[in-house]
Backbone as ProteinMPNN parsed JSONL, in Angstrom:
{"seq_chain_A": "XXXXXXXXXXXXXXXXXXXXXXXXXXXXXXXXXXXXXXXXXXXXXXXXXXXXXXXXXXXXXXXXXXXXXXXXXXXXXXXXXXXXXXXXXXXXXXXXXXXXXXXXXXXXXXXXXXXXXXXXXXXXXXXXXXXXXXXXX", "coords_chain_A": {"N_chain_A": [[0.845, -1.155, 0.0], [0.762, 2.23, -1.255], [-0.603, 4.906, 0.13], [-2.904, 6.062, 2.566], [-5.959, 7.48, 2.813], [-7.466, 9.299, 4.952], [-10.644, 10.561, 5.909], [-10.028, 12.754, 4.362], [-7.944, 13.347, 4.792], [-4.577, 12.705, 3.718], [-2.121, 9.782, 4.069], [0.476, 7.868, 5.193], [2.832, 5.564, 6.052], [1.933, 5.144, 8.895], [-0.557, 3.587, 11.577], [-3.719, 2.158, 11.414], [-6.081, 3.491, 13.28], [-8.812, 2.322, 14.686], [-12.012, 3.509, 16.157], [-14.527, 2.613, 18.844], [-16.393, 4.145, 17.402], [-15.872, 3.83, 14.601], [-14.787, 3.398, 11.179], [-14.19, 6.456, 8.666], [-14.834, 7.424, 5.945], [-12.594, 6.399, 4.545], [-9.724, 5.695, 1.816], [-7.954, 3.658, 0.472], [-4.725, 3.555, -1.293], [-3.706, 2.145, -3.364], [0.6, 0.973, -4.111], [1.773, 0.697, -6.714], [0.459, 0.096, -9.547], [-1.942, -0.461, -12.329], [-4.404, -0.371, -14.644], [-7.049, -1.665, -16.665], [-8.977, -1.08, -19.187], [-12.261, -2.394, -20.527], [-13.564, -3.413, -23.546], [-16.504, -5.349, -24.249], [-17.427, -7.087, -27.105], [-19.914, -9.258, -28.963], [-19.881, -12.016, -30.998], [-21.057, -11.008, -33.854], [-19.692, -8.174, -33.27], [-21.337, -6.532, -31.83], [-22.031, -4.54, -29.198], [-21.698, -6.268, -25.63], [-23.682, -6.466, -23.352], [-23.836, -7.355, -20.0], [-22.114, -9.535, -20.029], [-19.983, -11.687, -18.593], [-16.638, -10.967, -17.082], [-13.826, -12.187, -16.955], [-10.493, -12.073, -15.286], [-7.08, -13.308, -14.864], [-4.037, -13.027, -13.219], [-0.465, -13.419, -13.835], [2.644, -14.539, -12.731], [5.331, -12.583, -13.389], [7.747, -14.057, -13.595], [7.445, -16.609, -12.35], [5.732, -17.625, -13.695], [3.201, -18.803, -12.301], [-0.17, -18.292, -11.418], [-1.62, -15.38, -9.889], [-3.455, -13.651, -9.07], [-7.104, -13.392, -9.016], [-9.506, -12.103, -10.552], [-13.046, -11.128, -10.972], [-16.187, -13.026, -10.805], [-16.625, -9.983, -13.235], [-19.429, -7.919, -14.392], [-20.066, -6.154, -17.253], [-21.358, -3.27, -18.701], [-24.4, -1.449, -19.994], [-23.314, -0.8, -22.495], [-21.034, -3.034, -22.858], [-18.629, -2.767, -21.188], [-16.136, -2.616, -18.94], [-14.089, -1.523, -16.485], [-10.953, -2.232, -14.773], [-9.822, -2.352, -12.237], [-6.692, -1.293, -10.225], [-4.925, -2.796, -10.583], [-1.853, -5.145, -10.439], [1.455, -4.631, -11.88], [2.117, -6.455, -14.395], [1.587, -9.418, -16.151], [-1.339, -10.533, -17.822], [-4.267, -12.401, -18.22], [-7.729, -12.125, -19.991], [-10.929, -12.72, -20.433], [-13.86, -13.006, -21.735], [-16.724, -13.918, -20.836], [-20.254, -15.455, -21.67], [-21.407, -16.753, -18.918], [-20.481, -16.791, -15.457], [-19.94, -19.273, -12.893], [-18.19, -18.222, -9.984], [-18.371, -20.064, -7.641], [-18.872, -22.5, -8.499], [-16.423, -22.922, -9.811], [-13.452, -24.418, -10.962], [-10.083, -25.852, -11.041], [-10.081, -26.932, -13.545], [-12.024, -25.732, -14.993], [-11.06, -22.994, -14.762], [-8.593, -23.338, -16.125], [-9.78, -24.22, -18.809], [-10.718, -21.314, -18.968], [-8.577, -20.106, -19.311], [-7.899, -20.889, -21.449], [-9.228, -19.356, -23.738], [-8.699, -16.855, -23.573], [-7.362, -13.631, -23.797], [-4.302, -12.378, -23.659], [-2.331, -10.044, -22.037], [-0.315, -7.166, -21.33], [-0.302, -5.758, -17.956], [1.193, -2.127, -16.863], [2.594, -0.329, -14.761], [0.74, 2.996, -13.043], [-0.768, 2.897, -15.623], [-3.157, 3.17, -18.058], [-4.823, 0.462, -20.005], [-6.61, -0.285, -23.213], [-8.586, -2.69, -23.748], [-9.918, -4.8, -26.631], [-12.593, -7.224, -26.361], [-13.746, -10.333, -27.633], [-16.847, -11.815, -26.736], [-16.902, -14.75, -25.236], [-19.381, -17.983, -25.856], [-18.557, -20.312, -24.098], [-18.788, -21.61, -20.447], [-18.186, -21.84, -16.996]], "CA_chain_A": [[0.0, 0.0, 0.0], [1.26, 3.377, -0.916], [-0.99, 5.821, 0.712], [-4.442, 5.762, 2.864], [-6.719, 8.568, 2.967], [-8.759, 8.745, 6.409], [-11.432, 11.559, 6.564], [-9.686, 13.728, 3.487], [-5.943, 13.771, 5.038], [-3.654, 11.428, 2.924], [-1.112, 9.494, 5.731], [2.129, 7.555, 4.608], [3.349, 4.936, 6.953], [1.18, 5.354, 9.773], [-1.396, 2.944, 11.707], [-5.375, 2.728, 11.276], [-6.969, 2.968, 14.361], [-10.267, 2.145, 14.422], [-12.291, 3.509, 17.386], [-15.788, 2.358, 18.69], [-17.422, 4.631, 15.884], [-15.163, 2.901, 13.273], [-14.206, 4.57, 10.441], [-15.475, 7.102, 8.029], [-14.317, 7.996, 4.373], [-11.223, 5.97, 4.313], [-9.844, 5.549, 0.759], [-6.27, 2.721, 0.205], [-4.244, 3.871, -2.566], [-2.153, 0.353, -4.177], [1.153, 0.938, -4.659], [2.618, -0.116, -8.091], [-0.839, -0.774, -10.306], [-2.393, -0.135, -13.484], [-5.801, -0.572, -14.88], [-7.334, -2.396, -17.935], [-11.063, -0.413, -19.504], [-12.449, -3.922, -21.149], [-15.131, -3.641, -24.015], [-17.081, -6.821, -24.966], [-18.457, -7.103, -27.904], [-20.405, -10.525, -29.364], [-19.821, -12.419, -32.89], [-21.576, -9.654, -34.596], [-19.56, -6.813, -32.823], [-22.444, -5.655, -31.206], [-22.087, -4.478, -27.834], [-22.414, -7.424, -25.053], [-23.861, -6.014, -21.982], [-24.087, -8.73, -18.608], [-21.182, -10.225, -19.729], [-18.578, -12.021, -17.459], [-15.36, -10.709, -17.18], [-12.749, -12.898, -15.804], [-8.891, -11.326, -15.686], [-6.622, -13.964, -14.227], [-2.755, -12.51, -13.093], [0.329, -14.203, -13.458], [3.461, -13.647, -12.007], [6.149, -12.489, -14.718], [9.15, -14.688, -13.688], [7.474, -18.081, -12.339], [4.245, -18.379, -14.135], [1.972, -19.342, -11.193], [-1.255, -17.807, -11.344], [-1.085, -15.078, -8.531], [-4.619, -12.753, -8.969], [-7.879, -13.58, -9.845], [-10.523, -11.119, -10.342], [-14.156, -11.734, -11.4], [-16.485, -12.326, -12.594], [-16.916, -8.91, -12.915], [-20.153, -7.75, -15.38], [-20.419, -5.426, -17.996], [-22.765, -2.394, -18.753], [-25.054, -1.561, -20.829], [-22.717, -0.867, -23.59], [-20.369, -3.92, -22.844], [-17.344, -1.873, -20.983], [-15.894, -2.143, -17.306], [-12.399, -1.231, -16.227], [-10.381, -3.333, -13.797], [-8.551, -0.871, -11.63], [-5.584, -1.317, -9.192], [-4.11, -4.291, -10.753], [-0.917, -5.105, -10.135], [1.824, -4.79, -13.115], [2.989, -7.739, -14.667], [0.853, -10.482, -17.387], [-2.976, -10.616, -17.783], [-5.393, -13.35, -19.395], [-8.598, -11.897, -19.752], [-11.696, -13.324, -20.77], [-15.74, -12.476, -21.532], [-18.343, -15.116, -21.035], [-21.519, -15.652, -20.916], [-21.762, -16.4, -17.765], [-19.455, -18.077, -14.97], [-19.812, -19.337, -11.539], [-17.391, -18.923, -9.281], [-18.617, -21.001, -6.761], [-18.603, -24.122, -8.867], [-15.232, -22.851, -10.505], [-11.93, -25.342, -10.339], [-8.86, -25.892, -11.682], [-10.067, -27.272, -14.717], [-12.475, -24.691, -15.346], [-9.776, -21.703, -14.771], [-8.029, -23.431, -17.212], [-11.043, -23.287, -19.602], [-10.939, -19.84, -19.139], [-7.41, -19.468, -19.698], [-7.873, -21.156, -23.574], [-10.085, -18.413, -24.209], [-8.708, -15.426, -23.062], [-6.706, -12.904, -24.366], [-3.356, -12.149, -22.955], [-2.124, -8.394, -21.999], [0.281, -6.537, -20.012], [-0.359, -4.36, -17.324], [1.932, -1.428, -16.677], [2.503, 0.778, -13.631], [0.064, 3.93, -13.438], [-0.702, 3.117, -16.957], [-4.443, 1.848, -18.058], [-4.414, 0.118, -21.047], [-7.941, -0.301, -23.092], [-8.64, -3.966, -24.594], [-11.547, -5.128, -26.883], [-12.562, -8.871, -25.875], [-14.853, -11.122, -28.215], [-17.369, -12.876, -26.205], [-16.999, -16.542, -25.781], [-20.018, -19.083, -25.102], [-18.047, -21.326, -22.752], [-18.67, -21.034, -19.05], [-17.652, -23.371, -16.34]], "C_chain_A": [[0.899, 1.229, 0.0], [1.136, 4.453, 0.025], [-2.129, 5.521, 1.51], [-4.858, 7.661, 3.191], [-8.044, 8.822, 3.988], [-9.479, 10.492, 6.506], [-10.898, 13.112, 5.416], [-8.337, 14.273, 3.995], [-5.362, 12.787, 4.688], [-2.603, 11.546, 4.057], [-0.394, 8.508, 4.882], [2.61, 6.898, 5.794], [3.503, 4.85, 8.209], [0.41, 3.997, 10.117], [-2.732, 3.288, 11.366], [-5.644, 2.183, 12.95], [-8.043, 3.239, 14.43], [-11.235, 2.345, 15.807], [-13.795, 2.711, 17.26], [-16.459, 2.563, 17.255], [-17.446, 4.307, 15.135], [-14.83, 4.119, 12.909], [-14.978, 5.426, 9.645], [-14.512, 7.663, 6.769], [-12.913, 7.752, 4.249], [-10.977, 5.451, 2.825], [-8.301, 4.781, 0.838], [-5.878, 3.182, -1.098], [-3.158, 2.85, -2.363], [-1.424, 1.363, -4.087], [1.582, 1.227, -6.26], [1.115, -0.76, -8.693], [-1.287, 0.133, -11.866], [-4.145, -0.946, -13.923], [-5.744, -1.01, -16.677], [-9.024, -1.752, -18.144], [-10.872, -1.997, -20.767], [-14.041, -3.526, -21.988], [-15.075, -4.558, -24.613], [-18.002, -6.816, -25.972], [-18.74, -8.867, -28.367], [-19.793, -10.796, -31.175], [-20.168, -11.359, -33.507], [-20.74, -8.656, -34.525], [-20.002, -5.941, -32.313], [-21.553, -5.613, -29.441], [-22.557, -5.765, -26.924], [-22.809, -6.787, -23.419], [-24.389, -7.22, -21.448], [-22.961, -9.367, -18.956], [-20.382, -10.638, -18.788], [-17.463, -12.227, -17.8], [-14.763, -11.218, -16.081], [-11.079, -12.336, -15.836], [-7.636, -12.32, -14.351], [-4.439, -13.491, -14.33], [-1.891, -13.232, -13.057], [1.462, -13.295, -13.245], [4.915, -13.93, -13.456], [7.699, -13.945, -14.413], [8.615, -16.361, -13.25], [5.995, -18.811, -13.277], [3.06, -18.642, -13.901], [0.707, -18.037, -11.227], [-1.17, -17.176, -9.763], [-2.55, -14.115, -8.272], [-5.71, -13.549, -9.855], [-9.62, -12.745, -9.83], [-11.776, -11.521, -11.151], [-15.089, -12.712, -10.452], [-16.748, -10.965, -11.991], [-18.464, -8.7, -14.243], [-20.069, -6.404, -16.091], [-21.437, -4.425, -17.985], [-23.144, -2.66, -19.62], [-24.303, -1.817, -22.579], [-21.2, -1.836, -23.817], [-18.994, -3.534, -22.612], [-17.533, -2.287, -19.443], [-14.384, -2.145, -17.487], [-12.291, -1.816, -14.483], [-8.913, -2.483, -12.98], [-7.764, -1.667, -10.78], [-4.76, -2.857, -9.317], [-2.916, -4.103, -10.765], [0.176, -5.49, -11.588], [2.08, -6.275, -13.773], [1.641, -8.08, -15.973], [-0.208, -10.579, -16.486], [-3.838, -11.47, -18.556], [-6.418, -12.723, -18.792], [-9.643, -12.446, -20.957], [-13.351, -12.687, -20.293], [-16.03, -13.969, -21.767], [-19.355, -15.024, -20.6], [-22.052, -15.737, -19.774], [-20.414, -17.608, -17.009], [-19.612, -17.509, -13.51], [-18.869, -19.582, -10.876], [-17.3, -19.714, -8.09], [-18.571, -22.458, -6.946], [-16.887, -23.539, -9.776], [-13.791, -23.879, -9.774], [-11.096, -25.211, -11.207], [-8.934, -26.06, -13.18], [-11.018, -26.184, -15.596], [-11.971, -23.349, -15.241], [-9.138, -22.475, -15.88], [-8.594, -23.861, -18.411], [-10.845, -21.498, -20.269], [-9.808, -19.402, -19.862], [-7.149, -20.005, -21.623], [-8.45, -20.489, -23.838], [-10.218, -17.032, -24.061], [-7.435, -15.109, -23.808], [-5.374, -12.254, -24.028], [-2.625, -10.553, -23.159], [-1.177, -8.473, -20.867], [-0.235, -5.452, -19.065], [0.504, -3.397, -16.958], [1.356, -0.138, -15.156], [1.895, 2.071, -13.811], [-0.054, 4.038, -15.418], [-2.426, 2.8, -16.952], [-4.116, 1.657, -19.897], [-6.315, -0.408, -21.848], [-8.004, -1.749, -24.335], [-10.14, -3.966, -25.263], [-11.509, -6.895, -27.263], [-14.015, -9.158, -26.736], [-15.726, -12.398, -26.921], [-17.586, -14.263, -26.234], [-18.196, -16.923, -25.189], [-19.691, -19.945, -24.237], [-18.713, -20.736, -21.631], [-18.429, -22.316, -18.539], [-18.9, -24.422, -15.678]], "O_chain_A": [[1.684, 1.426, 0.927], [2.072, 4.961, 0.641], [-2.563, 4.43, 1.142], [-4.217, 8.622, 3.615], [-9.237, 8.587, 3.793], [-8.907, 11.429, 7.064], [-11.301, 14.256, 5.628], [-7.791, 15.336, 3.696], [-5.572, 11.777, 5.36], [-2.231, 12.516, 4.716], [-0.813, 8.401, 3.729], [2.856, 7.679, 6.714], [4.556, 4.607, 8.798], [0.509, 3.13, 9.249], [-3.035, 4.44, 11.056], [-5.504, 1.115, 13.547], [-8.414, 4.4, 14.257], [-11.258, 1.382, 16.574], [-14.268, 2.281, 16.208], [-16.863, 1.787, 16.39], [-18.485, 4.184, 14.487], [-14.64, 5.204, 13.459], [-16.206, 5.379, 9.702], [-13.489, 8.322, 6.959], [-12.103, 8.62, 3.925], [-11.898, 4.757, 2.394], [-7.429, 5.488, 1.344], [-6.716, 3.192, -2.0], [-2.195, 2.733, -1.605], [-1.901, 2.494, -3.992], [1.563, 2.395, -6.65], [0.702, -1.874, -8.37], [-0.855, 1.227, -12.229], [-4.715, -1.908, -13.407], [-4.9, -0.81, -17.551], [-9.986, -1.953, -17.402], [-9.945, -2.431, -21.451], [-15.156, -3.389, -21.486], [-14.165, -4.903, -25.367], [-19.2, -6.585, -25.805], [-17.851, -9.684, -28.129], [-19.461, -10.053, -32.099], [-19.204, -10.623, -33.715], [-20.725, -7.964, -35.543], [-19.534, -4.81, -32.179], [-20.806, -6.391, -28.848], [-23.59, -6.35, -27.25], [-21.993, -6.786, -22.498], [-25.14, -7.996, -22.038], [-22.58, -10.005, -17.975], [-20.023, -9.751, -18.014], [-17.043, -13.144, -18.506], [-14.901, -11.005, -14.877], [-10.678, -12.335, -17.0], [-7.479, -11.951, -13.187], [-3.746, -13.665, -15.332], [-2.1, -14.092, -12.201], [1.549, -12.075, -13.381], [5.266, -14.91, -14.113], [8.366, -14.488, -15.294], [9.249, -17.305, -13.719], [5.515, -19.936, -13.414], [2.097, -18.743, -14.661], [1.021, -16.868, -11.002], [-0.866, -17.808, -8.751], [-2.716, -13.847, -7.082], [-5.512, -14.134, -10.92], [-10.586, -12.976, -9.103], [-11.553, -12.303, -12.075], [-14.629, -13.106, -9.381], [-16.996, -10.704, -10.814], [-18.404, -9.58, -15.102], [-19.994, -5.446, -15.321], [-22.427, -4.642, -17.285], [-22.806, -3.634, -20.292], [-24.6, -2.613, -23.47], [-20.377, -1.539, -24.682], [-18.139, -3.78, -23.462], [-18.596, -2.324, -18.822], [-13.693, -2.633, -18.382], [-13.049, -1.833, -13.512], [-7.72, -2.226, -13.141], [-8.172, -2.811, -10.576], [-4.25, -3.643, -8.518], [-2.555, -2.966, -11.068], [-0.129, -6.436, -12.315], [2.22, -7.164, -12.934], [0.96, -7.223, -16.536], [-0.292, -10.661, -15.26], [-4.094, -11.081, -19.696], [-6.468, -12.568, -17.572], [-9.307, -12.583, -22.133], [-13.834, -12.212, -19.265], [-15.675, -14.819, -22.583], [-19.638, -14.642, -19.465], [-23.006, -15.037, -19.435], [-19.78, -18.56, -17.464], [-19.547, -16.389, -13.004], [-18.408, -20.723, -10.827], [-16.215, -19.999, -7.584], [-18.361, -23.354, -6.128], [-16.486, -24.467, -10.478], [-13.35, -23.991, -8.629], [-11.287, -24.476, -12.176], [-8.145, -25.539, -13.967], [-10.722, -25.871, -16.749], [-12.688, -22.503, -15.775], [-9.35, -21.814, -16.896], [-7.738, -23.905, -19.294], [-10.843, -20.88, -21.333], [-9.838, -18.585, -20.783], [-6.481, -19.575, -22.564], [-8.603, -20.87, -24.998], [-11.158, -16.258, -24.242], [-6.649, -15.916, -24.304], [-5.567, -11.063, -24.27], [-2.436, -10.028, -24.256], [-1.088, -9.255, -19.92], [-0.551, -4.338, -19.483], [1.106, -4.112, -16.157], [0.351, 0.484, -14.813], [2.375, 2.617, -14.805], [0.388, 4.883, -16.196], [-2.944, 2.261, -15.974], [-3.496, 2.352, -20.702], [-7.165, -0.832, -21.066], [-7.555, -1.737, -25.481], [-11.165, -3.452, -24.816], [-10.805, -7.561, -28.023], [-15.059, -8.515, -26.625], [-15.282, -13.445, -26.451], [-18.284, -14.873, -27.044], [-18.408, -16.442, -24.075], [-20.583, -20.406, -23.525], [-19.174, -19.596, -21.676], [-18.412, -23.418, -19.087], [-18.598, -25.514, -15.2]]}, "name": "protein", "num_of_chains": 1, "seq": "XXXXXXXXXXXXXXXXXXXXXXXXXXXXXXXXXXXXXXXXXXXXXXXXXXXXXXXXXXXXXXXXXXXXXXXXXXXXXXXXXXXXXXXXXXXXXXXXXXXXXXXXXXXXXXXXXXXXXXXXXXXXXXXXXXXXXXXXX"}
C-alpha cells in the first residue's frame, strides 16, 4: 500500500486505528498498479452487456497464477475497467456467464484457452476489446 486517505488527510506509513465509531471515508491507494477499460463485444460486434469478465494474473518470472478477479459484469454498452491491478501479465476473458462457486482448476483453465493475454503497466491503463466466448464453467 502506498498511501491511505482517512477523513480527506492522505497518511504515509502510519497505523489505522479504528475507534468504537469505526471509520469514516477511508480511501487505500495500491502501490505499483495499473488498470485495464475492457469492451465486450459478441460475434456480430455488437455491444455485449451482462457479460462475465474474468482477468486472471500471473506472475512475470514463475508463471503461477497469482490474482484472480471476477467475474466482474459489464454495462449496458459492454465496458468495465479493472482498476488497481498489479503490473505484470494478464489473461482476460468475456463469457456468458461463470460461476465462481462451482469454478476449479479445470475450469480456470477453460478460461485461460479463451482469453486474451495483456500486459499491465505501472500507473498506466491500457484499453482492450474482448470477443465474447459461449463457454462457461
Amino acid at each position: 500500500m502506498q498511501s491511505f486517505s482517512l477523513s480527506g488527510t492522505r497518511t504515509t506509513g502510519k497505523a489505522i486505528v479504528v475507534s468504537e465509531n469505526g471509520l469514516s471515508e477511508l480511501e487505500i491507494v495500491p502501490g505499483a498498479a495499473g488498470s485495464v477499460a475492457v469492451v465486450v463485444r459478441d460475434q456480430e460486434g455488437k455491444a455485449a452487456p451482462s457479460a462475465h469478465l474474468i482477468c486472471i494474473g500471473r506472475d512475470d518470472s514463475s508463471g503461477e497464477v497469482v490474482a484472480i478477479c471476477g467475474p466482474a459484469v459489464t454495462d449496458q454498452q459492454g465496458k468495465f475497467e479493472l482498476k488497481y491491478l498489479l503490473p505484470g501479465e494478464v489473461h482476460l476473458a468475456a463469457l456468458t456467464e461463470f460461476d465462481p462457486e462451482s469454478a476449479d482448476l479445470r475450469s480456470l483453465r477453460e478460461v485461460l484457452s479463451h482469453s486474451q493475454v495483456g500486459r499491465v503497466e505501472e500507473n498506466k491503463k491500457r484499453v482492450v476489446d474482448l470477443e465474447l466466448s459461449s463457454k462457461s464453467n
